[in-house]
C-alpha angles and dihedrals in degrees: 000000000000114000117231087236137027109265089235089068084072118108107189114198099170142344129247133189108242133191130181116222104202118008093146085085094044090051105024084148104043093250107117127091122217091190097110098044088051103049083057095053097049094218134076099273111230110239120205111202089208111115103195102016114176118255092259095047077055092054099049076048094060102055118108087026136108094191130042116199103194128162128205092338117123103237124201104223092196087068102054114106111254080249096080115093101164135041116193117201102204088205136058103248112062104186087121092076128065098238093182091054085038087061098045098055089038094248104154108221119199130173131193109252120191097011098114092037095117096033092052097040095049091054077049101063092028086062085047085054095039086060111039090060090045082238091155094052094044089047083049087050086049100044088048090047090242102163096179103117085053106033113019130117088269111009095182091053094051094050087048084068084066130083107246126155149129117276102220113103083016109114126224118195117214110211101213083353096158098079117087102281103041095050090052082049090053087052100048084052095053087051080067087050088244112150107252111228108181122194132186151098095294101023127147140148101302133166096069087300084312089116132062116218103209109222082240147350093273094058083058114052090040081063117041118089083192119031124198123184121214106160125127123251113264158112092292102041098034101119091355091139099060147128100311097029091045076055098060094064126096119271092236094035122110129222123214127181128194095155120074124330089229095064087081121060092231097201091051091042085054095047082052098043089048090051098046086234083137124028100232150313147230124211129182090163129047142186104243092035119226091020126246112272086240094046111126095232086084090053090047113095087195095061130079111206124188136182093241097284102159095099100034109093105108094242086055094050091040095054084041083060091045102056085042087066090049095047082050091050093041084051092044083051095047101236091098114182136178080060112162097178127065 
């Protein structure tokens, strides 16, 4: 495969010893090519086919190694071996890793931060336009060999008891929505000719005013025929979207989250969806992820759930690997970027 930059643009500084944790869940397919990361690293990379090891299988991992690559695992930073300097989350959130320990011990942890933008803002607006043509309910009917809408006493009448409806003039509100990802997403959304509300610490009127900031989350969820959530997981988002803030959507509005299952408090989001507060929602993450096989979001026909697929397509996991080669060469050179801990 061709490489994204001539090898003799490769300055290498140093070599590490690098081992991938988990690559059975980056190349699950067999489509991904290690070439590049391992160029960088001067050495063959070890690649574990787990997809989800324990921390201490991680650890035993890490032993004879100087850089972990690990994707969406907890690690226990007090088992790695005094050998690891760099942690590369090959991902953009990093809540599975313990920064404060990271920096006592002088691991370097860096993340990726815009590979999957495109990947994760175009299942935004496919679950928008799942929705806004009742698609998922009319696939449920289908699979349960429900015939109604074909062959029923009145077939029109029954299909008027479904949404379905254009997207231009609709709004869709974008919970942290200023980062990559959520402005792609904002963009996608105005090529549909939807009204753009944004919400979140930092907020303001972005995309070239393109983009609304509601004054608070409440503004926007009164407001948002469609809601996406794109905050980060922590202190401050973890069950953010809950009991009283689910109730300030619209009873006809559909929420959709690509960010972190947590940010939504999941018993609260079933007792809605049971009740039809709110019309519908799309997760591709979940708390706890995946769901239990008993959970009730696989009995709901208004919810679409998915196994994280956002960045999943090959060109989105290739270009993932890649960056993590570059994090790995800007460390070696001693000019490391994409660092989340001091």
């Amino acid at each position: 495969r061709r490489l994204v930059r001539p090898l003799a643009s490769f300055v290498r500084h140093n070599m590490t010893k690098a081992c991938v944790v988990n690559a059975g869940r980056l190349d699950f397919d067999g489509m991904i090519d290690f070439c590049m990361l391992e160029l960088v690293c001067g050495t063959p990379v070890t690649k574990h086919e787990h997809h989800s090891p324990t921390p201490s299988e991680i650890a035993q991992f890490a032993q004879g190694h100087t850089t972990l690559v690990t994707k969406e695992v907890p690690i226990d930073v007090t088992l790695l071996p005094d050998s690891i300097t760099l942690i590369c989350e090959a991902g953009t959130g990093y809540n599975n890793i313990d920064l404060t320990e990271a920096t006592k011990r002088g691991i370097t942890v860096c993340n990726v931060p815009a590979y999957s933008t495109d990947a994760v803002a175009q299942l935004v607006m496919t679950q928008v336009l799942n929705f806004s043509c009742s698609m998922h309910l009319q696939i449920h009917a289908n699979a349960n060999g429900d015939q109604t809408l074909f062959h029923g006493s009145n077939p029109f009448k029954s299909f008027g008891r479904l949404a379905h409806f254009e997207l231009g003039g609709k709004t869709i509100g974008l919970i942290g929505g200023s980062g990559t990802i959520g402005l792609k997403t904002g963009k996608l959304a105005r090529a549909f000719g939807m009204n753009v509300l944004v919400w979140s610490r930092s907020a303001k009127d972005c995309g070239d005013g393109k983009y609304k900031a509601a004054s608070d989350l409440k503004e926007l969820l009164n407001n948002s025929d469609f809601v996406s959530i794109h905050c980060p997981l922590n202190a401050a988002t973890a069950g953010l979207l809950n009991k009283q803030t689910l109730g300030w959507m619209k009873p006809t509005a559909f929420l959709i989250n690509t960010a972190r299952g947590a940010v939504i408090d999941e018993d609260d989001l079933i007792a809605v969806l049971k009740s039809k507060t709110i019309a519908g929602a799309a997760l591709d993450v979940q708390h706890p992820e995946p769901p239990t096989v008993s959970s009730p979001l696989f009995e709901l026909n208004n919810v679409i759930v998915t196994p994280h697929i956002g960045w999943k397509r090959v060109e989105t996991r290739q270009r993932l690997v890649n960056a993590v080669a570059e994090n790995v060469r800007a460390f070696l050179a001693g000019a490391p970027v994409n660092v989340v801990n001091s």
